[in-house]
C-alpha positions as CSV (number, residue, x, y, z in Angstrom):
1,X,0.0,0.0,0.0
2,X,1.6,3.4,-0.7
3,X,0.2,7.3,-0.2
4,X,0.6,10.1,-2.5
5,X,0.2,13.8,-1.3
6,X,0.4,17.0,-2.4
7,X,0.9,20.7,-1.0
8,X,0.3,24.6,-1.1
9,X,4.4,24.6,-1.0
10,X,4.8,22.9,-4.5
11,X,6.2,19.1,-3.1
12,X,4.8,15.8,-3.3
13,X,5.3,13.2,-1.2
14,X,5.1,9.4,-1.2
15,X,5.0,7.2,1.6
16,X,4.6,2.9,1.8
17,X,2.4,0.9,4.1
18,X,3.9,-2.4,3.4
19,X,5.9,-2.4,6.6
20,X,3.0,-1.3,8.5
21,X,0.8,-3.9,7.3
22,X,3.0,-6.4,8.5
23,X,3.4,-4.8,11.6
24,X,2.0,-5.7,15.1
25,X,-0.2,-3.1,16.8
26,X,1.2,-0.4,19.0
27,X,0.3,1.8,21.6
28,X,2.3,4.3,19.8
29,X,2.2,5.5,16.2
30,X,4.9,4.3,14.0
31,X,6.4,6.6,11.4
32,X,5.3,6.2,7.8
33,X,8.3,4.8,5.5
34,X,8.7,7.6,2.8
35,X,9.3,6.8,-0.7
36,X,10.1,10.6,-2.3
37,X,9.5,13.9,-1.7
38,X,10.9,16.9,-3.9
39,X,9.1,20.0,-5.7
40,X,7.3,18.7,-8.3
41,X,5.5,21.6,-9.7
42,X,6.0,25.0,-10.2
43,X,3.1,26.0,-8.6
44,X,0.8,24.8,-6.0
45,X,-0.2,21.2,-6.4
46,X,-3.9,20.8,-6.5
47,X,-5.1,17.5,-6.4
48,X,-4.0,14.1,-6.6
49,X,-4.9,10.7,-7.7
50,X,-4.1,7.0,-7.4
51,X,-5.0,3.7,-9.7
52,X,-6.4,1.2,-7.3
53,X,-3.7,-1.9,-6.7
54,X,-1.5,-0.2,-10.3
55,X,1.3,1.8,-8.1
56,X,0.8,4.4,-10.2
57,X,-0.4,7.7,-9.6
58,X,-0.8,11.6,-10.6
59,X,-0.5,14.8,-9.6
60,X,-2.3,18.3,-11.2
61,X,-0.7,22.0,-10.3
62,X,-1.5,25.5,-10.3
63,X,1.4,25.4,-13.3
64,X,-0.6,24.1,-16.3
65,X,0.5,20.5,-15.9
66,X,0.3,16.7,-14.8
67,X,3.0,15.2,-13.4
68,X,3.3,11.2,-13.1
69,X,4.6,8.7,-10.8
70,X,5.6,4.7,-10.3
71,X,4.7,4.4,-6.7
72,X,6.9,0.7,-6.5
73,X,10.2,2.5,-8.4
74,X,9.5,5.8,-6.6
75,X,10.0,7.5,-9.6
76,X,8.9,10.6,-11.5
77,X,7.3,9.3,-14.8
78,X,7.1,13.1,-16.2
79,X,4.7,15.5,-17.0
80,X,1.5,15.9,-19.3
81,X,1.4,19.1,-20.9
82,X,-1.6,19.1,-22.6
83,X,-3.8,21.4,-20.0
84,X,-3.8,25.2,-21.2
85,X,-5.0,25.9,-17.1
86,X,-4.9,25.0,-13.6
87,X,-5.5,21.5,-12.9
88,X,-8.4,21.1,-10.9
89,X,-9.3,17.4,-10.7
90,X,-8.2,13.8,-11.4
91,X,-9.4,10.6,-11.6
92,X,-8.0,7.4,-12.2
93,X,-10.5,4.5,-14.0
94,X,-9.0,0.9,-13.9
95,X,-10.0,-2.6,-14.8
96,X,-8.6,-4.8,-11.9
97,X,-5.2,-4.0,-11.8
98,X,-4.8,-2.1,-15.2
99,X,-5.3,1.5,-15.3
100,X,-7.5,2.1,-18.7
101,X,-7.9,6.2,-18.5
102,X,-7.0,9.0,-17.0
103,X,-9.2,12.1,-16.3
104,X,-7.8,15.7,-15.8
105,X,-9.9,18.3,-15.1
106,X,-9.2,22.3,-15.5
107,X,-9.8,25.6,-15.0
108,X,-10.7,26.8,-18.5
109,X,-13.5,24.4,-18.3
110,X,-12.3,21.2,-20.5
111,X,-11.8,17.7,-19.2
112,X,-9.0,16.2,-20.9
113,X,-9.7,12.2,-21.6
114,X,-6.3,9.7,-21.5
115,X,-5.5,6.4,-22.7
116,X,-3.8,5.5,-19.4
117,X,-1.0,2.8,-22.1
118,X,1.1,5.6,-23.1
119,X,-1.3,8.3,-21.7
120,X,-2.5,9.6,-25.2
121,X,-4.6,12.2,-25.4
122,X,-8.1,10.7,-26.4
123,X,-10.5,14.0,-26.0
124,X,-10.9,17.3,-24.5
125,X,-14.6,18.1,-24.1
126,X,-16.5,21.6,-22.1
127,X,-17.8,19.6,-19.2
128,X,-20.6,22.3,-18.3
129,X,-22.6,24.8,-20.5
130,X,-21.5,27.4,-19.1
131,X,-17.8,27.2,-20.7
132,X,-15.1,28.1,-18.8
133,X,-16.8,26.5,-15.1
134,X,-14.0,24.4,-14.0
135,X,-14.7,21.0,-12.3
136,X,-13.6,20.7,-8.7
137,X,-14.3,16.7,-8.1
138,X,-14.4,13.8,-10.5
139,X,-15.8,10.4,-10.2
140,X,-15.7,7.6,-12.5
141,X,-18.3,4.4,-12.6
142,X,-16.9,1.2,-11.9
143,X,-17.9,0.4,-15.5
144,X,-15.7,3.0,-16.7
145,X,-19.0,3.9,-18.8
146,X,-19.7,7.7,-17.2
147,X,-18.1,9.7,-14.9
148,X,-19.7,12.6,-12.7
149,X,-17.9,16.0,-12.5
150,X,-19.4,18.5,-9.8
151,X,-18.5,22.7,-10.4
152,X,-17.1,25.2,-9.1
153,X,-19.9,27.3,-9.8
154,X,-23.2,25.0,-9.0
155,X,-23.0,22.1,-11.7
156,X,-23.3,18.5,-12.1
157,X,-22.8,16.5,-14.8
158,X,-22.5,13.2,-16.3
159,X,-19.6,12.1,-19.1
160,X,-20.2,9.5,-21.2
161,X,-16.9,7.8,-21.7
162,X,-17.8,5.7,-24.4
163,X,-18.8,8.5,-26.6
164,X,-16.2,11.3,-25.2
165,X,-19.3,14.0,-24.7
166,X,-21.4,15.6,-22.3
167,X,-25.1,13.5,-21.6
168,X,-26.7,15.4,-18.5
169,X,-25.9,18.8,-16.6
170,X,-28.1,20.4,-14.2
171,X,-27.4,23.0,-11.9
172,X,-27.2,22.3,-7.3
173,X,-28.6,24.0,-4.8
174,X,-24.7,24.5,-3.3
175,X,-21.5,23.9,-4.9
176,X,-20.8,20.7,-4.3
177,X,-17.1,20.1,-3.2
178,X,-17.0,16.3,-3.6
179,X,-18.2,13.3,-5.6
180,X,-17.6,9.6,-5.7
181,X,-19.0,6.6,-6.7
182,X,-20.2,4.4,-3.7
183,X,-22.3,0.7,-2.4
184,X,-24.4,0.3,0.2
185,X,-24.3,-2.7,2.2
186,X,-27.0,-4.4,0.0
187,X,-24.7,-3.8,-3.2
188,X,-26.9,-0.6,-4.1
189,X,-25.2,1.3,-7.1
190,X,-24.8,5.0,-5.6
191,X,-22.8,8.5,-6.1
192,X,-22.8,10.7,-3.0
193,X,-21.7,14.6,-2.8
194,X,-20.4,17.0,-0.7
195,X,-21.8,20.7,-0.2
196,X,-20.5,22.7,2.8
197,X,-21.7,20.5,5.9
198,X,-24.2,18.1,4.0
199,X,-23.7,15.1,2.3
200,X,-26.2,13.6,-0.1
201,X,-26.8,9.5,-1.1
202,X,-28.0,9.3,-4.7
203,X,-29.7,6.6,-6.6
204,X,-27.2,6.2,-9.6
205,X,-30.2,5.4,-11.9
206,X,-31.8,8.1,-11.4
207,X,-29.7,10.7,-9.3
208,X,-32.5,10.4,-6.7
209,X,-31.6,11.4,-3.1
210,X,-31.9,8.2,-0.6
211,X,-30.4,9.9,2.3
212,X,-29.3,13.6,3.5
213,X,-26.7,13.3,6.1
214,X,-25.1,16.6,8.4
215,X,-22.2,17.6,9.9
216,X,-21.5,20.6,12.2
217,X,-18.7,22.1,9.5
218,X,-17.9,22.3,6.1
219,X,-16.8,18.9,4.8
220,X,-13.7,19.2,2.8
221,X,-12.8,15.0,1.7
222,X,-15.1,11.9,1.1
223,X,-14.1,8.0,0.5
224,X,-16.6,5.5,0.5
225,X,-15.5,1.8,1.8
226,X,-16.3,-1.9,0.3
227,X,-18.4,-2.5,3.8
228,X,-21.1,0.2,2.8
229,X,-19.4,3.1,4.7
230,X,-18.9,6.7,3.9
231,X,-16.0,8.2,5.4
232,X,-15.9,12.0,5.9
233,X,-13.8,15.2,6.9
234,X,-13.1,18.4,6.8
235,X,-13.5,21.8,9.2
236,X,-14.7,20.0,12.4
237,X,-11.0,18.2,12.1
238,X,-12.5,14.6,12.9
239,X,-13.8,11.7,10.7
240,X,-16.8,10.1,10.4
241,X,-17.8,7.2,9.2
242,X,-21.6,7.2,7.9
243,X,-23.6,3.8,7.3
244,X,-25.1,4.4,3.4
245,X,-28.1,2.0,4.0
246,X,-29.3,4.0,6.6
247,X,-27.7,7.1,6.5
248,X,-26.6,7.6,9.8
249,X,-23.4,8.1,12.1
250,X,-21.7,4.8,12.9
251,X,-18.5,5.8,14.2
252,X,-16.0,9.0,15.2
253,X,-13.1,9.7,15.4
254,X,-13.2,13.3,17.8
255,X,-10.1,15.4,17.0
256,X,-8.5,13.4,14.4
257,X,-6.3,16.4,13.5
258,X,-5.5,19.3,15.0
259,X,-6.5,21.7,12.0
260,X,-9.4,20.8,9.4
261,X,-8.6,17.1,7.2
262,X,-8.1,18.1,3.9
263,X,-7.8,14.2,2.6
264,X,-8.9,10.6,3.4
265,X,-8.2,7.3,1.5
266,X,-9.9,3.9,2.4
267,X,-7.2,0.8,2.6
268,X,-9.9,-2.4,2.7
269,X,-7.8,-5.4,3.1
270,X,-8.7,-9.0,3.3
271,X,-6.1,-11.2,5.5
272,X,-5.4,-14.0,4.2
273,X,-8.3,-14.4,2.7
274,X,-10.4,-14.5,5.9
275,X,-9.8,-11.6,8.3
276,X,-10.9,-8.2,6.5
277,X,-9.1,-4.6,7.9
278,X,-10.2,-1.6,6.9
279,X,-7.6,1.3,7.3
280,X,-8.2,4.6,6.9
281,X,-5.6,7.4,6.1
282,X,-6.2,11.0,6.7
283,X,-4.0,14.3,5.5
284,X,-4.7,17.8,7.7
285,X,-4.1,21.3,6.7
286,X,-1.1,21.4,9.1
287,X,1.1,18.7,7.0
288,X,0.1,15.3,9.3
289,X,-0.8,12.4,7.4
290,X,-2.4,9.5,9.9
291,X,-3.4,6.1,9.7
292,X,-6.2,4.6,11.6
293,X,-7.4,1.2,11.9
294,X,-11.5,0.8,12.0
295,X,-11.1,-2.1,14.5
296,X,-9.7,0.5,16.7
297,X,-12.4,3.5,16.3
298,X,-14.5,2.2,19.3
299,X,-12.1,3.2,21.7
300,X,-12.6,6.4,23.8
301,X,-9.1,8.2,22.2
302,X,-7.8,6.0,19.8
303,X,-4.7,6.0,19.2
304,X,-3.5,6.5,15.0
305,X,-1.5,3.3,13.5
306,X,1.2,5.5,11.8
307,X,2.0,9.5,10.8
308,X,4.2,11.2,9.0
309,X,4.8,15.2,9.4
310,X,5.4,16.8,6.2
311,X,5.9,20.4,7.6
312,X,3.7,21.4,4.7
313,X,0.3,23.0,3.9
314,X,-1.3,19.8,2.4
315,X,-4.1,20.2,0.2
316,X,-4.9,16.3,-1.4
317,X,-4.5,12.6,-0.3
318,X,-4.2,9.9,-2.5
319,X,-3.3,5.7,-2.4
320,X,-3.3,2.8,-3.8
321,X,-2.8,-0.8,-2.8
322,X,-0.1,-1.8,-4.9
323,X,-1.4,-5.5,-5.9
């Protein structure tokens, strides 16, 4: 398992979790094992992303451009030019272990479309009407068939991947600031979104809401689990993991960070073949990155796995489980 962040100050960082995987539990948090860190933009670094279980991931800056990395050779893969603006948003979509596209997201309004073999440029398409709204979140289906990009102005809409174009906008209530593609316990196809405290369960069919769930602050990172959770965080600086079937709180995490968490990524492991983990790694404002077992959420102050301290503003979180 590796981690890929990214910060105000231009560097990226990569840390492993193999050794922690194999590790014994501890009262005290062990120190992440880093893999690089070096300025890899000329401007702030925006977002990141990850290709589940490839080891390969990518970063977008305030520079113009995406930079890419191989997670198990720690190594710098280069950079993707083809943006004209900021990079906004990424998303990885993969089939098993093979990463099939890339999408890049920016602030002159296109979404840029990759063939992840070779990372050719396949497409460049206005994601909104209004033309020059920039996309702040991506998520693609599992099928790889659409993908749902949420604006920075009030949009929503749907991509069809097949086709390269546009096939449903409409306009929010709120700004949404997040967006993924989630199950419920019973296997239900869903997307949920983040607007300022709220979070919203949608019918993928039909983008009907199922649930409405509230926080006390602004939530600023989503991840949705394999056991039907939704994991959340953002101003009130703890995480929350919400059941989707229901829609309510079924664990905390009080005071996860010190300042707000600006990124989460969802670890689920299955030990050998039995025993199933979930870990759950959080990045805060201040430059900590933290990971936390679920087993261990019940307790009254529990106590983080591992965590690194970058020293840095962080602004995105990314992994990916290197199978």
């Amino acid at each position: 398992m590796a981690l890929v962040a990214g910060s105000y100050e231009r560097f990226i960082w990569g840390f492993s979790l193999k050794a922690l995987a194999a590790a014994p539990p501890s009262s005290e948090p062990q120190a992440l094992a880093p893999l690089f860190s070096y300025p890899a933009h000329a401007g702030p670094i925006r977002c990141v992303a990850a290709a589940p279980r490839a080891g390969l991931a990518a970063s977008g800056g305030a520079d113009d451009s995406i930079r890419l990395y191989d997670l198990r050779a720690a190594a710098d893969l280069g950079p993707l030019l083809d943006p004209s603006a900021a990079v906004s948003a990424l998303a990885f979509h993969s089939i098993g272990p093979v990463p099939r596209n890339l999408l890049a997201a920016s602030d002159d309004g296109l979404l840029h479309i990759y063939d992840a073999d070779g990372f050719a440029l396949l497409t460049s398409l206005r994601v909104f009407p209004r033309g020059r709204e920039a996309a702040d979140a991506l998520a693609v289906h599992p099928s790889g068939r659409v993908a749902l990009a949420v604006g920075r102005a009030g949009g929503l809409s749907m991509v069809n991947l097949l086709r390269g174009r546009r096939s449903f906008t409409c306009r929010l209530e709120r700004p949404a600031s997040a967006v993924a593609y989630a199950q419920d316990a019973a296997g239900g196809d869903r997307f949920v979104m983040a607007a300022e405290e709220k979070v919203t369960v949608h019918d993928s069919e039909d983008a009907r809401i199922i649930h409405e769930m509230r926080c006390d602050k602004r939530i600023l990172a989503l991840a949705p689990s394999k056991n039907g959770a939704l994991y959340t965080g953002g101003e009130d600086r703890g995480i929350t993991a919400w059941d989707l079937s229901s829609g309510k709180v079924s664990s905390r995490i009080e005071g996860a960070h010190s300042t707000r968490v600006k990124g989460i990524v969802i670890f689920d492991n299955q030990n050998n073949g039995s025993e199933s983990s979930t870990l759950v790694a959080s990045a805060s404002s201040d430059g900590i990155i933290r990971i936390w077992d679920v087993r261990m959420i019940g307790s009254e102050k529990p106590t983080p796995l591992a965590e690194a301290n970058t020293k840095a503003r962080l602004t995105c979180l990314a992994g990916t489980s290197l199978k």
